[in-house]
C-alpha positions in Angstrom: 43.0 -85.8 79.6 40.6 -84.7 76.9 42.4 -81.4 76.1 45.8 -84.3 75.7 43.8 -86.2 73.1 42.7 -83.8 70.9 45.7 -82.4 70.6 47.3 -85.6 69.6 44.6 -86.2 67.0 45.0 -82.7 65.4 48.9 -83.4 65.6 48.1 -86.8 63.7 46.1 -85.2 61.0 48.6 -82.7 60.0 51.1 -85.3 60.0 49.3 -87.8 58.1 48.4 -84.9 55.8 51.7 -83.7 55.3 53.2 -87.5 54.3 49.9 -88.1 52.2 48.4 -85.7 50.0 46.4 -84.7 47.5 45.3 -81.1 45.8 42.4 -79.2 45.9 43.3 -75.6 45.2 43.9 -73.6 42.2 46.5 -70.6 42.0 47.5 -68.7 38.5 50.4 -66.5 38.9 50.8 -66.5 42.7 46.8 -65.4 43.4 44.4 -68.0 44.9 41.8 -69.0 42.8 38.3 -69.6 44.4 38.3 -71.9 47.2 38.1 -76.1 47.5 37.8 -77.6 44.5 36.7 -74.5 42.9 38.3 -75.5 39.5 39.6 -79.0 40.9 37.6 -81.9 40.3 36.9 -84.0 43.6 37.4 -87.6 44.2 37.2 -90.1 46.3 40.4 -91.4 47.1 41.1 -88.8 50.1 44.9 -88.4 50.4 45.9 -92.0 49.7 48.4 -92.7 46.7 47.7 -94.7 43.7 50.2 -97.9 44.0 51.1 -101.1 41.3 51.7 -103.3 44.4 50.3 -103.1 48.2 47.3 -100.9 47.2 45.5 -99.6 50.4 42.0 -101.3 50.7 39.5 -99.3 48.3 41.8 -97.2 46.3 43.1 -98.0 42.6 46.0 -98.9 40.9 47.7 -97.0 37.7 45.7 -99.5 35.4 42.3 -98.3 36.7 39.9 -96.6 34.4 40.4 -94.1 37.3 43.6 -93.1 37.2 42.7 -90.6 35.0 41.7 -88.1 37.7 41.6 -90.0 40.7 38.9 -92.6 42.6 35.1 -91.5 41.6 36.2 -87.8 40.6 33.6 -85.4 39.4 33.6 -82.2 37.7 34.2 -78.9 39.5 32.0 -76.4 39.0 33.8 -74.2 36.7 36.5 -73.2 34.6 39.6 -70.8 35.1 40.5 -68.6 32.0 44.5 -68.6 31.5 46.8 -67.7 29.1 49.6 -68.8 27.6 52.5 -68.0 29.9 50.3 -67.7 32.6 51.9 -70.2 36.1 49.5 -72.9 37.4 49.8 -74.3 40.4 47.9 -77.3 42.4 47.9 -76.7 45.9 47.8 -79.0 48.5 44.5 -80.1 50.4 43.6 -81.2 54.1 45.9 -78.5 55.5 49.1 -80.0 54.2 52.4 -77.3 54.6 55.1 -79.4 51.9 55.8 -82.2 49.8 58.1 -84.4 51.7 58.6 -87.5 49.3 61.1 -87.6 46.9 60.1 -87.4 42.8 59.6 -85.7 40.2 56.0 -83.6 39.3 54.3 -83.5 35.8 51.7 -82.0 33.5 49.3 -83.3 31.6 46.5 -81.6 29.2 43.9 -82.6 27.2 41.9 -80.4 25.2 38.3 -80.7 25.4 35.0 -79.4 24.3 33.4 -78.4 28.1 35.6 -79.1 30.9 32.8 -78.8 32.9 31.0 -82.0 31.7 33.5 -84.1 29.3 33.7 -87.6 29.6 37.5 -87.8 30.9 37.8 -91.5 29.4 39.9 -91.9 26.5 40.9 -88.6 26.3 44.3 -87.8 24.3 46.4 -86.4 27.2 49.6 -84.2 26.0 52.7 -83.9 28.9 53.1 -80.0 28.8 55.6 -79.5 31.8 57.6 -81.7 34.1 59.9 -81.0 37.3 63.0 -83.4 38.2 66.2 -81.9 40.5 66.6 -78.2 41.2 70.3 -79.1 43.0 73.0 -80.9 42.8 74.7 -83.0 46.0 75.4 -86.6 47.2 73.3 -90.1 47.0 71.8 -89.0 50.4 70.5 -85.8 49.9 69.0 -87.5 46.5 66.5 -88.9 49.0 65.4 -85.5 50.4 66.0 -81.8 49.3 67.5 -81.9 46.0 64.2 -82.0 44.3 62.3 -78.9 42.8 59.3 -79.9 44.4 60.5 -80.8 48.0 58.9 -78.4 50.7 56.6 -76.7 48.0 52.6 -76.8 48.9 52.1 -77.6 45.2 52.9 -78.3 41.8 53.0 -75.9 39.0 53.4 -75.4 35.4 53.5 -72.7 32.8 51.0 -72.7 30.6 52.2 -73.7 27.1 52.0 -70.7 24.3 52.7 -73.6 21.5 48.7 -75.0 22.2 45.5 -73.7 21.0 43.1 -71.6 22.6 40.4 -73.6 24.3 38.8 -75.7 27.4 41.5 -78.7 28.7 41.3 -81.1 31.2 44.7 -80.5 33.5 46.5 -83.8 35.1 49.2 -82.7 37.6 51.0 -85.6 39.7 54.0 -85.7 41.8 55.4 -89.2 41.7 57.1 -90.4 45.1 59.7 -92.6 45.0 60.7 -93.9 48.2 59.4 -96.9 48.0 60.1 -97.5 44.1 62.5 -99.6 44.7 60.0 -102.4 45.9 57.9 -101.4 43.0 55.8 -99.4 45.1 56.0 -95.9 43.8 53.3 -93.3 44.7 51.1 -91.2 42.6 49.5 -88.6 43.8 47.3 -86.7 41.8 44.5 -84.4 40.9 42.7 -83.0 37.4 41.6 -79.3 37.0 39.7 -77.4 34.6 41.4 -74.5 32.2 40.0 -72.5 29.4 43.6 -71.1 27.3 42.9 -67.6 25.6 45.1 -65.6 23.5 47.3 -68.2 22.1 48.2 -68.4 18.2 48.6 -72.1 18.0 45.6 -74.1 15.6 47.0 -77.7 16.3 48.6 -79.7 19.3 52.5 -80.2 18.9 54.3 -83.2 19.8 52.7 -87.0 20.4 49.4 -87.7 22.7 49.4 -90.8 25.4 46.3 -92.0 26.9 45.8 -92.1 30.6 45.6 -95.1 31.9 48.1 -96.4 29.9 50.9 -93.8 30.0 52.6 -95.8 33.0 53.8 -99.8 33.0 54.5 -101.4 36.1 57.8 -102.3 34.7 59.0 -99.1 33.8 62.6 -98.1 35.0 61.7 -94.4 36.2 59.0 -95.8 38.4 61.1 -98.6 40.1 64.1 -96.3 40.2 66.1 -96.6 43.5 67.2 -93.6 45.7 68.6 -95.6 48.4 71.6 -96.9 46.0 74.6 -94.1 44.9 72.8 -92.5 42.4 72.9 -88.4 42.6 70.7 -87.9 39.1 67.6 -89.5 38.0 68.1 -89.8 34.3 64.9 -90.5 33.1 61.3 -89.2 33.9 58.5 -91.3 33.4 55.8 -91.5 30.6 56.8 -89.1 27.4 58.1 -86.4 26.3 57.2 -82.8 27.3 55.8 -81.2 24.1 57.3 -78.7 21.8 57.1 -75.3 23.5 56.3 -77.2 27.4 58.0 -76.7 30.2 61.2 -78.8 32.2 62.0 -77.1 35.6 65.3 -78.2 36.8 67.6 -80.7 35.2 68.7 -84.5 36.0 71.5 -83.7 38.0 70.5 -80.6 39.3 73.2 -79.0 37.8 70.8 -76.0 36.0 69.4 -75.1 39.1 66.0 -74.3 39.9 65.8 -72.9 36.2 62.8 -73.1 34.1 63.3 -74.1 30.4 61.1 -74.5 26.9 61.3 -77.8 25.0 62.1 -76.7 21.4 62.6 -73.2 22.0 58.8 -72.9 22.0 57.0 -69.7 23.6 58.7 -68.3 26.8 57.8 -69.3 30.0 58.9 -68.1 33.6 62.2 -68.7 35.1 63.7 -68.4 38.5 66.9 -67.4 37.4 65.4 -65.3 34.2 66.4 -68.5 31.6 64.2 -69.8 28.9 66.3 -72.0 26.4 65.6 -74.8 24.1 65.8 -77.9 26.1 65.4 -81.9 25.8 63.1 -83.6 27.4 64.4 -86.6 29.8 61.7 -89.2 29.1 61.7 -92.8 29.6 60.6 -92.8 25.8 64.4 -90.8 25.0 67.3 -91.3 27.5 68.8 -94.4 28.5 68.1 -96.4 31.4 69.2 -95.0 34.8 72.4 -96.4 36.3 71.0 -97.5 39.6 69.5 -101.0 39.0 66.1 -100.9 39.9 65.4 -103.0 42.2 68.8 -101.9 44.7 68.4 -103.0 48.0 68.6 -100.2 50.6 71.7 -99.4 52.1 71.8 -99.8 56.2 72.2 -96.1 56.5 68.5 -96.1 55.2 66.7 -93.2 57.5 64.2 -95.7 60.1 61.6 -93.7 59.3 61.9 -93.2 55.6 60.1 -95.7 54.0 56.3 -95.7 54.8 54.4 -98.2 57.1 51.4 -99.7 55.1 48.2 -97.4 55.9 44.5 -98.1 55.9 42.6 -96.6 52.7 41.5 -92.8 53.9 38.3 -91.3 53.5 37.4 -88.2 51.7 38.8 -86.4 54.4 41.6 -87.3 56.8 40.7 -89.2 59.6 43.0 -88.9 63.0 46.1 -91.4 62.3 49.3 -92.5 62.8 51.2 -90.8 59.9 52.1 -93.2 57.4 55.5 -91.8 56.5 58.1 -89.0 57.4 56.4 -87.2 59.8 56.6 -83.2 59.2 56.6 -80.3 62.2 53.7 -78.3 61.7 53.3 -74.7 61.8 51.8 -73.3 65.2 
């Protein structure tokens, strides 16, 4: 009997972990870097999202002074050296194994004097990489697989070569939308620490955005609905990747899981060996998407695919019901 329940509550906190998440660990160019929140900054806010509407008791919403880096974060203890070219990647805490929600992932950066003690309010935050469809197929796999982020244990970015050497904070999010059509998208997020070498840049490109403030609770990307005919998300939220950033994938799909450089800028990485001048598919530049917003889900909607409303977390998982689609764990 007691073997029975611990194995349900270990079953429990992988799944909860899987359909909630945050990120704790730092990898440059497919090597782990140090261990938990190394070069992470830690909150507070466990592996709850950040919501407009139906916030779980004690977490935030996008308008919080805390949105920034998460619920009560704190500065990690030091600073990972990087160049320009160089892939960054967020991994996944509390054992997580995928992202399972549907959305796209993005980048932020703001340069800094000591990313080790820099007051992270009212910074000027520069969106250096985002990640939207990395296939192409029908309104119902638009609700699973199609994204370049689906399955992944983290999000990633190249390190621009069109920014100046020194220390940056580092914002990277993956925005779920599977509830977005309610008005209830999910944030989940994390800030990390770089120091950029070897660069020949001596200003920022493009146009800064402060955070909070980047995202309205209006805005079509984050109300967009993938339960409606749609096969392309048209828009990503909040501006428009810098000169020289990163945009993996495309808004159909149709590019493939193909990494390319806003402007023509320096090169960055490519799965398919690619690295082309590209437009950026913000909010702030394309039209609105084609799917109304606020689209009521069709009754083939998965049971299971929206999630339940779930108590706040604390800093570490406790055993529970998981909150949304559950994933099989490894054994």
């Amino acid at each position: 009997m007691k073997a029975t329940f611990a194995l349900s509550a270990v079953l429990g906190l992988a799944s909860s972990a899987s359909a909630h998440y945050t990120f704790d660990k730092m990898w440059v160019n497919g090597q782990k870097q140090g261990g938990d929140n190394t070069y992470i900054r830690k909150h507070q806010n466990g592996y709850m999202p950040t919501k407009f509407k139906n916030t779980p008791s004690g977490s935030i919403t996008p308008n919080d002074a805390d949105f920034t880096c998460n619920k009560g974060s704190t500065p990690a203890p030091k600073v990972m050296t990087v160049k320009g070219g160089d892939k960054v990647g967020l991994q996944q805490a509390f054992g997580a194994t995928g992202i399972q929600h549907p959305g796209p992932t993005q980048f932020y950066m703001a340069p800094v004097g000591d990313a080790t003690t820099a007051d992270i309010k009212d910074l000027d935050w520069y969106k250096v990489s985002q990640s939207l469809l990395c296939k192409s197929g029908t309104a119902e796999d638009l609700r699973h697989g199609l994204w370049c982020s689906w399955n992944e244990d983290n999000v990633n970015f190249i390190v621009p070569e069109s920014i100046p050497d020194g220390k940056y904070v580092v914002r990277g999010e993956q925005i779920a939308l599977h509830g977005a059509h309610v008005g209830e998208a999910e944030f989940y997020y994390a800030c990390a620490q770089l120091e950029v070498t070897g660069n020949k840049a001596t200003s920022m490109p493009g146009t800064s955005v402060k955070i909070p403030g980047v995202y309205k609770q209006g805005d079509a990307p984050i109300n967009f609905s993938i339960w409606g005919r749609s096969t392309s998300y048209n828009q990503a939220p909040g501006p428009d990747v810098i000169p020289g950033g990163t945009i993996r994938g495309s808004a159909d799909g149709s590019s493939g899981d193909k990494i390319t450089v806003v402007g023509g800028g320096g090169a960055g990485s490519s799965s398919s060996g690619a690295s082309q001048p590209a437009a950026s598919p913000s909010a702030a530049a394309q039209p609105a998407a084609s799917q109304p917003a606020a689209t009521k889900p069709a009754d083939s909607k998965p049971a299971d695919s929206k999630p339940a409303d779930s108590k706040p977390a604390p800093s570490k998982p406790a055993p529970s019901k998981p909150a949304c689609r559950r994933r099989r764990r490894r054994v």
